[in-house]
Structures are given as structure tokens and as C-alpha cells.
N, C-alpha and C positions, 0 to 999 in steps of 0.2 A: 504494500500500500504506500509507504513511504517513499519506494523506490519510485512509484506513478507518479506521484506526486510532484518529485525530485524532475521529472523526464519532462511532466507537463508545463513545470513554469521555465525549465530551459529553452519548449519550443517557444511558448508564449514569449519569453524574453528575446529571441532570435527573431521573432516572428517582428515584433513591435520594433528593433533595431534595422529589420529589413527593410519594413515600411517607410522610417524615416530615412534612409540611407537611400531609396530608388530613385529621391530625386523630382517627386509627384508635390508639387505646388498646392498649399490651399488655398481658396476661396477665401475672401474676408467680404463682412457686410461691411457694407456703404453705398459712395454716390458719386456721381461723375455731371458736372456743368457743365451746358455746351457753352460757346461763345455766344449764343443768342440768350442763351438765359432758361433755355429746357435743362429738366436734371430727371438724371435717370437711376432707381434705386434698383440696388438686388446685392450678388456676390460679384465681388470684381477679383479677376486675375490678372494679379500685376506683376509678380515674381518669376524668373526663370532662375538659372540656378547659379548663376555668378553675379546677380544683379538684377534690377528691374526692369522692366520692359517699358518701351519709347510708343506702343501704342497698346492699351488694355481691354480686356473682354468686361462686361458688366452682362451676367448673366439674370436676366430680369426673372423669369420665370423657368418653368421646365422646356418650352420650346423658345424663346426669344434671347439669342445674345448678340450684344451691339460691340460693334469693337470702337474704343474711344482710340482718335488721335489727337497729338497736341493740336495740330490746326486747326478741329472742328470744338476741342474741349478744353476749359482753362482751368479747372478745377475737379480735382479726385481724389475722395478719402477712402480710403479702403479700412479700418477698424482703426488704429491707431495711425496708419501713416498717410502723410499727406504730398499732395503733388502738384503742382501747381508749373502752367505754361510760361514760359518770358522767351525772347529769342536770343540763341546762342550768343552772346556777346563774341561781335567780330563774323559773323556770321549770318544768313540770311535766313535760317529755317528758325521755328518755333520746335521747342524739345521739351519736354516735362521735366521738373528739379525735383528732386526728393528734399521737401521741407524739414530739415532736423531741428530747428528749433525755433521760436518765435516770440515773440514782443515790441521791444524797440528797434532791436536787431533781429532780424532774419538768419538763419543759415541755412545753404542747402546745397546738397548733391547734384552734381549732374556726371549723368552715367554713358559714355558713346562706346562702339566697338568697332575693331578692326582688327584688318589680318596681318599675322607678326610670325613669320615661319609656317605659312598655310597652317596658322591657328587661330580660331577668332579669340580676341582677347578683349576685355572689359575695361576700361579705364575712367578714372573717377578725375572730377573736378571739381572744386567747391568756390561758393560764392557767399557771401553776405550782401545783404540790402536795410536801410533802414529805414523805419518805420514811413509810411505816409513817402516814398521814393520806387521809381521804378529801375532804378540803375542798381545792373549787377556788379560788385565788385569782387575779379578773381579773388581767389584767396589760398596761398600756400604756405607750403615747410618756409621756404627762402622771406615770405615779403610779412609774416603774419603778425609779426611783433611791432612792424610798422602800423598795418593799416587798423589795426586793432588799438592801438594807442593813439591815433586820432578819433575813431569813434567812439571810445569808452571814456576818453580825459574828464568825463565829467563824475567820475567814481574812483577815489583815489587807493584804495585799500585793495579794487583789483586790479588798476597801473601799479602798484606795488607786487602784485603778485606774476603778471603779464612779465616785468622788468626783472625777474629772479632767473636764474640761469639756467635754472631744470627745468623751466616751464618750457613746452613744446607743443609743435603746431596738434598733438595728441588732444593737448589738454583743451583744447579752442571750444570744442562743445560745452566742456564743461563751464567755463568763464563765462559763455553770451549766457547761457542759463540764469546763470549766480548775475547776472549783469541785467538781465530782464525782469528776474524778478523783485530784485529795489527797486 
């Protein structure tokens, strides 16, 4: 009996680690805004597996799914994450930013890919914008301790913390947070 027992939660455990391992995307609730101003609810697939997708399915019901793109949509929450259209800075197309965090400062992801070794490869870039502005400003490892001490000089406890030696472009999510919520 024990030994069943012992046999059953290894498949189960195998079972539950395959599932997660194959790579199968969920669903999340939310909503996606067109540019006109329709908004479409259901489950939206926004996830592939190095990164998120530049145009998402919003599966309305059992037979209706709409595929959003940035051109036709400027806003899409899928449960906790948000997406939001601007056009690539330097650039002529309109692409979804993955919103990481928000108040007075903005941060956000922008995700493209290309072939690097007949491999498609994922490559991230990030921006901040602030509040009540539509201008994205790059943001990197190299420039971040600059553009970051002009936007936040009006908080001096985390210009003290920004200006420490260990702080690094890692820690950036965490400061605009600590910086939004004063």
C-alpha cells in the first residue's frame, strides 16, 4: 500500500513538472482597447516562451478569438500585466511595451526579435516616460544613473541611494516603485 502510494505521487509529481516544462502558455483574464475606443473582454494570450508577443489573441468566448495588434489596439491587461502601444522610438511602427511599473514615472519593456546564427533571438529594451508625457526615454546598464537623477532630483534619500556604487541598472524597478509611491 505504501509502496502505491510512494509510485502515485512520483507520477503525479513528474506529471505536474511535465506540464509546466512543455512550454503550453496560459490564458489570463482581461481586456484589450482598440484605438477607437471598443474593448474586448475574455482570456488573452500574450506569452510565448522567451517573451511576449507583439500581437495577442483575446479569446472572447468558446468560438470567437480576435487577434489584437499594436496598430489597431493601445491598451491590454491580461491579469496583472499591462501593455500599452507608443511607436518604437527612432522608428516608424507602433509595438506594445510591457508596462512594469507606474505613477509618476513609467517603466517599460519593449521586446523585438531576430535572427542571430539562424536562431531567433528575443531582445529586451527599456524605457521610462513620465507622468502626463508621451516621450519614451531609452533606458540602460550604460546611461541609467544619468537619466534617472534628472527625473527623481526631487527625492533626495533615493538620489542618495541611485548615487551608491552597488546600485545597478538591476535595481531600477525597484527605485521608480519606492519613487512613485511618495
Amino acid at each position: 500500500m505504501r509502496f502505491s502510494i510512494l509510485l502515485f505521487a512520483a507520477f503525479f509529481i513528474s506529471s505536474v513538472s511535465f506540464a509546466q516544462s512543455s512550454g503550453k502558455i496560459e490564458r489570463e483574464r482581461g481586456f484589450a482597447v482598440s484605438s477607437k475606443g471598443d474593448t474586448l473582454f475574455g482570456d488573452i494570450n500574450y506569452m510565448k516562451r522567451s517573451g511576449y508577443r507583439q500581437s495577442m489573441q483575446v479569446k472572447i468566448d468558446e468560438q470567437t478569438t480576435k487577434t489584437c495588434s499594436p496598430r489597431n489596439y493601445v491598451f491590454v491587461k491580461a491579469g496583472e500585466h499591462i501593455f500599452e502601444t507608443f511607436l518604437v522610438p527612432g522608428g516608424e511602427d507602433k509595438q506594445f511595451f510591457w508596462r512594469k511599473t507606474g505613477g509618476k514615472v513609467f517603466f517599460y519593456e519593449y521586446q523585438y526579435e531576430f535572427y542571430q546564427a539562424n536562431n531567433m533571438v528575443t531582445k529586451s529594451e527599456f524605457y521610462i516616460r513620465k507622468k502626463g508625457s508621451d516621450e519614451l526615454i531609452k533606458i540602460g546598464p550604460a546611461n541609467f544613473k544619468k537619466k534617472l537623477t534628472e527625473i527623481i532630483s526631487d527625492d533626495a534619500k533615493l538620489l542618495a541611494k541611485l548615487e551608491e556604487k552597488d546600485t545597478k541598472f538591476e535595481d531600477l524597478e525597484e527605485l521608480l516603485i519606492a519613487y512613485n509611491s511618495n
